[in-house]
N, C-alpha and C positions, 0 to 999 in steps of 0.2 A: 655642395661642399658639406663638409663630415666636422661637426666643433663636440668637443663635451663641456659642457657649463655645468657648473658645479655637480660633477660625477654621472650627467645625465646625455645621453647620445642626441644631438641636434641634427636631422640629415638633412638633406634636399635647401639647403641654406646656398643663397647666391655667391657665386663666385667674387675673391677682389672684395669681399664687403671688410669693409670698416670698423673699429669698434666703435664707434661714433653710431653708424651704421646700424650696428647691430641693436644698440641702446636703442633706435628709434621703432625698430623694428621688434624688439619685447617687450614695446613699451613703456619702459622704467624711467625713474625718473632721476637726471644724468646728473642732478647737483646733493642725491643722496644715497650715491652708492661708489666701490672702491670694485678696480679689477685688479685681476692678476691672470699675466697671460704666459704660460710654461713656466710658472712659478718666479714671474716677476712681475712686480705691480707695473701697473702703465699709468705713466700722468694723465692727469685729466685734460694737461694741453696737448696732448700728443694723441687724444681718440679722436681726430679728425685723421690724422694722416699714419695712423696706427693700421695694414692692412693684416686681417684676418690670415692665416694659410689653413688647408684642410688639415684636420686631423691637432687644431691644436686642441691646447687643456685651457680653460679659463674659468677665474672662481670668481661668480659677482657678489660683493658682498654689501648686503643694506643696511644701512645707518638708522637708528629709531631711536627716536627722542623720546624722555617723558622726566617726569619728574613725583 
């Protein structure tokens, strides 16, 4: 499967994957960061049953703290 994440070509990615999924599979860490999938955010409850299709657009965006 074929994603682009923020602007960047993703290939060879498993079919049917998840954003759930996909968070676990880039690593990232899932309580500090926002998606947006064809230019709509996706709940954070809803990246379990959120399925991927090829060719989408998604922008992950991280959250940093400081003070």
């Amino acid at each position: 499967m074929h994603l682009i994440i923020n602007g960047k070509d993703h290939d060879d990615l498993p079919e049917g994957l998840t954003v759930a999924e996909l968070i676990a599979l880039l690593e990232l860490p899932e309580r500090k960061i926002a998606i947006e999938r064809n230019r709509e955010v996706v709940a954070k409850s809803a990246y379990a049953e959120t399925t991927l299709t090829n060719h989408d657009e998604l922008e992950i965006i991280h959250f940093i703290g400081g003070g």
